[in-house]
C-alpha positions as CSV (number, residue, x, y, z in Angstrom):
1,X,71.9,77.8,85.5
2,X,74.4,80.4,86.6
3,X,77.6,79.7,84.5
4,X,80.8,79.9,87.5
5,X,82.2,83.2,85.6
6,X,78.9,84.9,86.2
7,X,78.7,83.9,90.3
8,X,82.1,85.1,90.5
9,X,81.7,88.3,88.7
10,X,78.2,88.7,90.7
11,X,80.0,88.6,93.9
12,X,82.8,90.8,92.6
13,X,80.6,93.6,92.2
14,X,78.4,92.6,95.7
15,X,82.3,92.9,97.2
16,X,82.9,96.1,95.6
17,X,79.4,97.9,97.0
18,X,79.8,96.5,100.7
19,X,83.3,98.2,100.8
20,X,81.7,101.5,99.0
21,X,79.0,101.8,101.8
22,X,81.3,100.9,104.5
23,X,83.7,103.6,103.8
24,X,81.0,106.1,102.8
25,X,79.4,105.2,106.5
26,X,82.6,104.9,107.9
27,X,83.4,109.0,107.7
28,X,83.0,110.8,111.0
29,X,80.9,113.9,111.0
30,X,82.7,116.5,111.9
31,X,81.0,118.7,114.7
32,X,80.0,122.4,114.0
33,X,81.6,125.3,116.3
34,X,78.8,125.5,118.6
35,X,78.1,121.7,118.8
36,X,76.8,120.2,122.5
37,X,79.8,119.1,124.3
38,X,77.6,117.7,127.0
39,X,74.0,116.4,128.0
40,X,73.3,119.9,129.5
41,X,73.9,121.3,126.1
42,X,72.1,118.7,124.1
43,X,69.3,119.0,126.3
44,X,69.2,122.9,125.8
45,X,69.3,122.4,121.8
46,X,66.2,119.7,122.1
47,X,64.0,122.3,124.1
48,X,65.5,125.1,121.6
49,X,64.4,122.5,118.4
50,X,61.3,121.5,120.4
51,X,60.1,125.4,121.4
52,X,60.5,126.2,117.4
53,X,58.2,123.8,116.5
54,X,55.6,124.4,119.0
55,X,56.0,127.8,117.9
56,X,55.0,126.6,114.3
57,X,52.5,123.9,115.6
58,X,50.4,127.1,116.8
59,X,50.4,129.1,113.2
60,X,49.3,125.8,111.6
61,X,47.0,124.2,113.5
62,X,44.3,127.0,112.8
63,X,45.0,126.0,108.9
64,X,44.6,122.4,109.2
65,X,40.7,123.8,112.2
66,X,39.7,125.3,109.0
67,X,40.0,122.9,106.1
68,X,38.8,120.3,108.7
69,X,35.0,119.2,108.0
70,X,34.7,116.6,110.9
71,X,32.7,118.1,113.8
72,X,34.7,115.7,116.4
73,X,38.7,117.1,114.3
74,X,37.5,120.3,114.3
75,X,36.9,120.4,118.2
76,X,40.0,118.0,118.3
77,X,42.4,120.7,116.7
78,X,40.8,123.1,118.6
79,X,41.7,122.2,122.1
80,X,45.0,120.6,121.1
81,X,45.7,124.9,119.9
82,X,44.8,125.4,123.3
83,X,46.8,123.3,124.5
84,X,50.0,123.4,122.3
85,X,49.7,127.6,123.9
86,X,50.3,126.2,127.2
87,X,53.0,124.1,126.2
88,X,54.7,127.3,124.6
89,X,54.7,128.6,128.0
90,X,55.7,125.3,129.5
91,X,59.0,125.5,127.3
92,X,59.7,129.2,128.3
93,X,59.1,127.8,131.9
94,X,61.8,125.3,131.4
95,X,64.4,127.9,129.8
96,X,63.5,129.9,132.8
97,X,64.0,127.4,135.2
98,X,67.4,126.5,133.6
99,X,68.0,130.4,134.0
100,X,68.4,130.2,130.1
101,X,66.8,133.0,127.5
102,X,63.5,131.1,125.6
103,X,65.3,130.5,122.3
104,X,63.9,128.7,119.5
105,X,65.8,126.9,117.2
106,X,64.3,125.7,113.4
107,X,62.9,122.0,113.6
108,X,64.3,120.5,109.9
109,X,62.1,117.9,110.9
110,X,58.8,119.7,111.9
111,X,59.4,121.6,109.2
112,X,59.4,118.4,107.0
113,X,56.3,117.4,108.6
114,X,53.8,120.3,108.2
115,X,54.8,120.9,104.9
116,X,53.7,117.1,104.6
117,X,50.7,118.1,106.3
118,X,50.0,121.1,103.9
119,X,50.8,118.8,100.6
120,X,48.0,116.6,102.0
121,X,45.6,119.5,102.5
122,X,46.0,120.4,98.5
123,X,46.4,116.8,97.3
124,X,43.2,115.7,98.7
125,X,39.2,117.1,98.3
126,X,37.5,118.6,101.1
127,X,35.4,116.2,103.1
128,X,36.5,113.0,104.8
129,X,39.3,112.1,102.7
130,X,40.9,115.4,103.2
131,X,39.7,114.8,107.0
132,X,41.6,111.5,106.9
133,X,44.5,112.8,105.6
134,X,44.7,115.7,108.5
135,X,44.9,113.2,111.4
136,X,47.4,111.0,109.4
137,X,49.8,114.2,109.4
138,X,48.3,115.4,113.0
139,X,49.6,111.6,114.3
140,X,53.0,112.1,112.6
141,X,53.6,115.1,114.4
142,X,52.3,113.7,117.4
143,X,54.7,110.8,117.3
144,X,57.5,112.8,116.7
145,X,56.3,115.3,119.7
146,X,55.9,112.1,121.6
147,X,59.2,110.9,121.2
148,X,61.1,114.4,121.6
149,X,59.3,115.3,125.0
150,X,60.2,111.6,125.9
151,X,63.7,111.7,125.1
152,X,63.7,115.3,126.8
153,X,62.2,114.0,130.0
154,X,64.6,111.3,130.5
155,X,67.5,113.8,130.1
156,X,66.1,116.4,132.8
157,X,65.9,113.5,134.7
158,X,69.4,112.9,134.7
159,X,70.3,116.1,134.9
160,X,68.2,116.7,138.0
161,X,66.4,119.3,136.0
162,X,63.1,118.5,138.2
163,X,61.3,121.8,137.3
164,X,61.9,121.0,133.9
165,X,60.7,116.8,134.1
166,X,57.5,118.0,135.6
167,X,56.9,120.9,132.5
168,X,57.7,117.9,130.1
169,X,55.8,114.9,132.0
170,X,52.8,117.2,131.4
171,X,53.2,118.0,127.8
172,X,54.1,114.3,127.1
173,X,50.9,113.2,128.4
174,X,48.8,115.8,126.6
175,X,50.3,114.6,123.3
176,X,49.9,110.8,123.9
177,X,45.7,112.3,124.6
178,X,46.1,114.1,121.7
179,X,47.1,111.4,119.5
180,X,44.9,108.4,121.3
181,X,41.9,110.7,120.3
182,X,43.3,111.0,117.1
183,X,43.3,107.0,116.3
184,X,39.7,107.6,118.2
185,X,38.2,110.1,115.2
186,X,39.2,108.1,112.6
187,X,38.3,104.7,113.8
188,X,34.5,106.3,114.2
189,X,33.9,105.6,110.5
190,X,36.2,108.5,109.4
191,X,38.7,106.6,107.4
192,X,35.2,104.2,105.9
193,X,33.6,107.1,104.8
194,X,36.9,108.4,102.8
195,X,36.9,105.2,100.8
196,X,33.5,106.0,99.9
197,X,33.5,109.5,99.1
């Protein structure tokens, strides 16, 4: 039993962290120079961040086509290349339509993911569990591509960007595809066959 010196000391030091964390959280960040002042220019810097890594999306996806042994992921990655192409030009559409140069921006967080993506490739043998570890990266990228074109959809909307909402809609609904075929190729005994190999 916990002697009364020992609670009180216990919730000294559980005092002491709570006011530690609330005054490290408590900091505002101070914006850069060039930081959005408005939804116009936060919308811009998402289709700048999202044009970057679509940019990137097409350099890799030929790398992850040709350590893929899966007939179905190979055919998969295949059309989403196509695909992520057109979205390229969907994005340059958009910045056109804005009457904005096509400007890409670097995606920390796309960045993050296919270097995840590429530690899988050399952390795992070729074959299904390798295959299995491609669409767990593919889906992570496709979740975050999900959400961005979401949240960058529902801004153009309230901007009244309506060129723009249509060029996203699209690309939204060709990554949900994307990833629902994903969850498709690896419930076909995909991820079974990796815990077997």
């Amino acid at each position: 039993m916990e002697t009364k010196a020992k609670k009180a000391s216990a919730k000294r030091v559980k005092n002491e962290n709570s006011k530690t964390v609330a005054s490290q959280t408590s900091r505002k960040t101070p914006a850069k120079k060039d930081a959005a002042k408005d939804l116009s220019d936060l919308f811009e810097d998402g289709l700048k961040d999202i044009y970057w890594a679509e940019k990137a999306l097409v350099k890799a996806l030929p790398k992850m086509h040709k350590n893929a042994t899966e007939p179905k992921l190979k055919k998969a990655i295949e059309t989403h290349l196509e695909e992520t192409k057109g979205q390229v030009k969907r994005l340059e559409a958009c910045f056109k339509a804005l009457k904005k140069k096509a400007e890409a921006k670097k995606c920390d967080a796309m960045q993050g993911l296919l270097d995840e993506g590429k530690g899988i490739m050399e952390e795992t043998k070729p074959g299904p569990v390798r295959d299995a570890g491609i669409i767990a990266a593919s889906q992570k990228v496709e979740h975050y591509e999900i959400a961005t074109y979401g949240t960058l959809a529902a801004y153009a909307k309230i901007l009244k960007e309506k060129d723009c909402l249509k060029e996203l809609l699209a690309t939204l609904k060709e990554e949900k595809s994307c990833n629902d075929l994903l969850s498709k190729i690896a419930d076909t005994n995909l991820n079974s066959k990796a815990m077997t190999q």
